[in-house]
C-alpha positions, 0 to 999 in steps of 0.5 A: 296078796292085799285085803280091800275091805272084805275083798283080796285083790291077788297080783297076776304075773301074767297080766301084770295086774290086780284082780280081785277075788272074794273071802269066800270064808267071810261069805259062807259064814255071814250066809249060814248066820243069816239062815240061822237068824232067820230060822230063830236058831241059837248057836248053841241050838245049831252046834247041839243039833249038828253035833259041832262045838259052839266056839266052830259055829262061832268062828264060821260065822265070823269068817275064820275059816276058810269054810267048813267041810263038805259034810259039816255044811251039810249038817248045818244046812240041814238043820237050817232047812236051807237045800244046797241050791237056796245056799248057792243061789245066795253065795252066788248073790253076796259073790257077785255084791262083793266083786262089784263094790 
């Protein structure tokens, strides 16, 4: 596996080849600070409100990990106002930017 700016391309026995995919950790994260920023809420405010330490909600939004659970997205998600369909759309958006560049 090689990291090409913010994409892995991963080698395919089959095809004998490279192909890229996303760092859908990164993605989610820079998503969730997104809706955060525009909604004017802090870290602190989210991780209090969601019941999550602020040092996760740091380390989510910087991309280091892979991507929270199901029910933590919920909660942040939530408390974002932001419904699972508006965070797919928008996934879904920054997937496709990623694979084209």
């Amino acid at each position: 596996m090689k990291l090409f700016n913010k994409t892995i391309m991963v080698y395919d026995n089959k095809l004998n080849t490279y192909h890229k995919t996303v760092d859908h950790g990164k993605l989610i994260g820079r998503i969730i600070k997104k809706f955060r920023l525009e909604q004017e809420i802090s870290q602190i405010q989210l991780s209090l409100n969601c019941n999550i330490s602020t040092g996760y909600v740091s380390r989510l939004e910087r991309g280091k990990f892979d991507s929270p659970t199901l029910v933590t997205l919920f909660k942040i998600l939530k408390e974002l106002d932001v419904t699972m369909h508006d965070f797919l759309l928008e996934l879904e958006t920054q997937i496709k930017k990623s694979l084209e560049s």
